[in-house]
C-alpha positions as CSV (number, residue, x, y, z in Angstrom):
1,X,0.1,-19.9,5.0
2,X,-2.9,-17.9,6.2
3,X,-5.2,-16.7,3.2
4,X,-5.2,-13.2,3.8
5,X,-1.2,-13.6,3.8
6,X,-1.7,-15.3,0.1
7,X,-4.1,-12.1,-0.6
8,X,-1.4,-10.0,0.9
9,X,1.3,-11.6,-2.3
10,X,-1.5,-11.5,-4.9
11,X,-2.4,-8.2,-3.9
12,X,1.5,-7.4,-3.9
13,X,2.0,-9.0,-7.8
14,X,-0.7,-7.7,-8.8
15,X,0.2,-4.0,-8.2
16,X,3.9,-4.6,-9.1
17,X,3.0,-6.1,-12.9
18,X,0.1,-3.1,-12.5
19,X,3.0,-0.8,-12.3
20,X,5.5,-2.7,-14.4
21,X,2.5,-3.0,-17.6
22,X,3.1,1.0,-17.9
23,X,1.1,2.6,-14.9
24,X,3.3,6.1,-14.2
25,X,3.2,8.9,-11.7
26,X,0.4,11.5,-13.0
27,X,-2.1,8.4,-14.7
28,X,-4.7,7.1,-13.1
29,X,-4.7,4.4,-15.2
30,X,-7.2,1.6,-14.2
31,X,-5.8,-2.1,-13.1
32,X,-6.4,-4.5,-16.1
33,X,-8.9,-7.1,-15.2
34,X,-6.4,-10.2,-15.8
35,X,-4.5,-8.6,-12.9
36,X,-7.5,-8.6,-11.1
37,X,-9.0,-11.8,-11.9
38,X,-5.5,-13.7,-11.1
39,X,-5.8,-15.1,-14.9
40,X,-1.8,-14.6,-14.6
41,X,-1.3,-17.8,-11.8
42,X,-0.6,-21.2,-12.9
43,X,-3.2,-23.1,-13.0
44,X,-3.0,-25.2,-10.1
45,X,-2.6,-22.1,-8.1
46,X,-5.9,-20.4,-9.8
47,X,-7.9,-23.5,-9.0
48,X,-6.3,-23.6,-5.4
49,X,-7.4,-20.4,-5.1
50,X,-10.5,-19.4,-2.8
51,X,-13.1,-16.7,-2.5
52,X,-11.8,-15.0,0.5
53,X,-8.5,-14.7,-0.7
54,X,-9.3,-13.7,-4.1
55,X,-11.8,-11.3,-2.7
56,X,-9.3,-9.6,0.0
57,X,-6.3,-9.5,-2.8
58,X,-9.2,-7.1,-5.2
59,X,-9.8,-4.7,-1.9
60,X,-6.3,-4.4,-1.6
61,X,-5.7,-3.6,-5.3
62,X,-8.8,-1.8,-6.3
63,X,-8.4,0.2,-3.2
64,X,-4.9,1.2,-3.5
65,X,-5.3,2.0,-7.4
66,X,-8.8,4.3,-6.4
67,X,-6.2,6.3,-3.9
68,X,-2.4,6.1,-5.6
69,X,-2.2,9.8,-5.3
70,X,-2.8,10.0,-1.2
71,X,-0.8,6.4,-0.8
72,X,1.8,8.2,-3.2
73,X,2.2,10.8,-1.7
74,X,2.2,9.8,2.0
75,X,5.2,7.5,1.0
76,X,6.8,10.7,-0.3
77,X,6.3,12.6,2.9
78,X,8.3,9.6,4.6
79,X,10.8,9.1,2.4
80,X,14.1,10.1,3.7
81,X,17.0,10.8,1.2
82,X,15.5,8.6,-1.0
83,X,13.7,9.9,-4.6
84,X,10.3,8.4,-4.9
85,X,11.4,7.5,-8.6
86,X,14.2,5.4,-7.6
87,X,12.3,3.1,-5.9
88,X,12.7,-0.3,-7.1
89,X,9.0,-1.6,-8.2
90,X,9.1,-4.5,-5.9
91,X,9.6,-1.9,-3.1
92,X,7.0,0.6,-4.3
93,X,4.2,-2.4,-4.5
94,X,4.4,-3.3,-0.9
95,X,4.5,0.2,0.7
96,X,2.1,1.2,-1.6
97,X,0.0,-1.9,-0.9
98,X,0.8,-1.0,3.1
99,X,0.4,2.1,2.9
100,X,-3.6,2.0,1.7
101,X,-4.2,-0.6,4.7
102,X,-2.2,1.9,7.0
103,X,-4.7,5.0,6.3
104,X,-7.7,3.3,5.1
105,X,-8.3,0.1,6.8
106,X,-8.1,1.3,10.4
107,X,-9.6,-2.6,11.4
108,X,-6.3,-4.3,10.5
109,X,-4.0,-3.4,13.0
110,X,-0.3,-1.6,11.8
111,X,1.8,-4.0,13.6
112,X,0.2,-6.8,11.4
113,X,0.3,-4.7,7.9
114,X,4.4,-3.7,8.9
115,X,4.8,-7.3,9.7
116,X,3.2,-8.8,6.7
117,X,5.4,-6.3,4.8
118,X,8.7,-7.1,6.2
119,X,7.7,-10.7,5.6
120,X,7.3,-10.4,1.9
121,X,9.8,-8.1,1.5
122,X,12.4,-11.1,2.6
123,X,10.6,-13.3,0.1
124,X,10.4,-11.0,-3.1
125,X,12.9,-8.1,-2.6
126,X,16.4,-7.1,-2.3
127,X,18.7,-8.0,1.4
128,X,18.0,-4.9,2.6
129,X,14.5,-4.5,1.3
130,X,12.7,-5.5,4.5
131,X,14.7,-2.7,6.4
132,X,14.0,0.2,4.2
133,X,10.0,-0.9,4.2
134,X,10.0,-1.3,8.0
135,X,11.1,2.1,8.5
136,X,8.7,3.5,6.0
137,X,6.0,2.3,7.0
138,X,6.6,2.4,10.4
139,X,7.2,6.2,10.0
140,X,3.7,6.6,8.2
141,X,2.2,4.5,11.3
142,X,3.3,7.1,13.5
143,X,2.2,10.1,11.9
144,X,-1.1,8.5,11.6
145,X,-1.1,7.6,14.7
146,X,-0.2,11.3,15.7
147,X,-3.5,12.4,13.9
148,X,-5.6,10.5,15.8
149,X,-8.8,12.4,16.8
150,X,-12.1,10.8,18.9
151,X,-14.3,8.6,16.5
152,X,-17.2,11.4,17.0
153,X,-15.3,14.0,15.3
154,X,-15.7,14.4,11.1
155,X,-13.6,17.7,11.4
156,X,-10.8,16.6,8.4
157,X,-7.1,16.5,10.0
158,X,-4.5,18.2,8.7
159,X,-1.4,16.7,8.6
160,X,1.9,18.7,8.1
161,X,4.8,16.9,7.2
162,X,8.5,18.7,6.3
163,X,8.0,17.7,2.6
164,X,5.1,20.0,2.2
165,X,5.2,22.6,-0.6
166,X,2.7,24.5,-2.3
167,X,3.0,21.8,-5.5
168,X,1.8,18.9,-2.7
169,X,-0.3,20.0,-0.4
170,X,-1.2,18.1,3.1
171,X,-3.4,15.4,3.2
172,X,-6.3,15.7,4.6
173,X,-8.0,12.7,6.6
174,X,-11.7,11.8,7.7
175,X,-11.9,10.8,10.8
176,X,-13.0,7.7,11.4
177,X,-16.6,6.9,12.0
């Protein structure tokens, strides 16, 4: 197993006991350090357990924490007759997890973050799980795809999707530099 596919599950358990210890929609509660310093593997695993891969797992999980309310909210806008509140946590961790690569971490290509999601979905979720996260978050590839604009423009994008009200407004994106 590759080590950013081991960061990829720490990452993942990490924001699922993140969101199972009491985080809620509307806090911006921090992530604990033990989650972040992996103090919760056995202890074979924590010894087994390099730099790299610790290091990537914390980007992923300090980086989707710092922006729950865009990743939230961007897996709202592609839910589709589905409540954001009924989804099971092992569910809402990886698109959560893929959703921050998706919008922030332009270098990792989608096809790899959607494939690295299906994968894990199969290990940790329900039979249908891996179905359900494809299609989210191949959904939110495509409309960030769609609001693609050339690397020498920092005009923000608007992007309009049919769940925008007044109460959530669009989200706005830099473009990349």
């Amino acid at each position: 197993m590759s080590s950013r596919r081991k960061g990829r599950i720490l990452a993942f358990q990490a924001l699922y006991s993140w969101e199972a210890l009491g985080r809620r929609a509307g806090t911006a509660a921090p992530v604990p350090e033990d989650l972040l310093s992996f103090s919760w593997l056995e202890a074979d695993k924590q010894e087994n357990l390099d730099e790299a891969t610790a290091a990537f797992s914390r980007l992923l999980v300090t980086g989707t924490s710092q922006n729950i309310d865009a990743v939230d909210e961007m897996i709202r806008a592609h839910l589709e007759n589905w409540d954001f509140s009924r989804l099971n946590r092992v569910d809402l961790a990886l698109l959560r997890m893929s959703t921050y690569t998706l919008m922030f971490q332009a270098e990792i290509p989608p096809s790899i973050v959607i494939d690295e999601a299906i994968g894990i979905s199969k290990e940790f979720g329900t039979g249908d799980s891996f179905r359900f996260v494809n299609g989210v978050l191949d959904s939110i590839r495509r409309t960030l795809a769609d609001a693609q604009i050339p690397p020498d423009t920092q005009v923000p994008v608007n992007i309009r999707t049919p769940s925008d009200t007044p109460e959530s407004p669009a989200l706005r994106f830099q473009a990349p530099e």
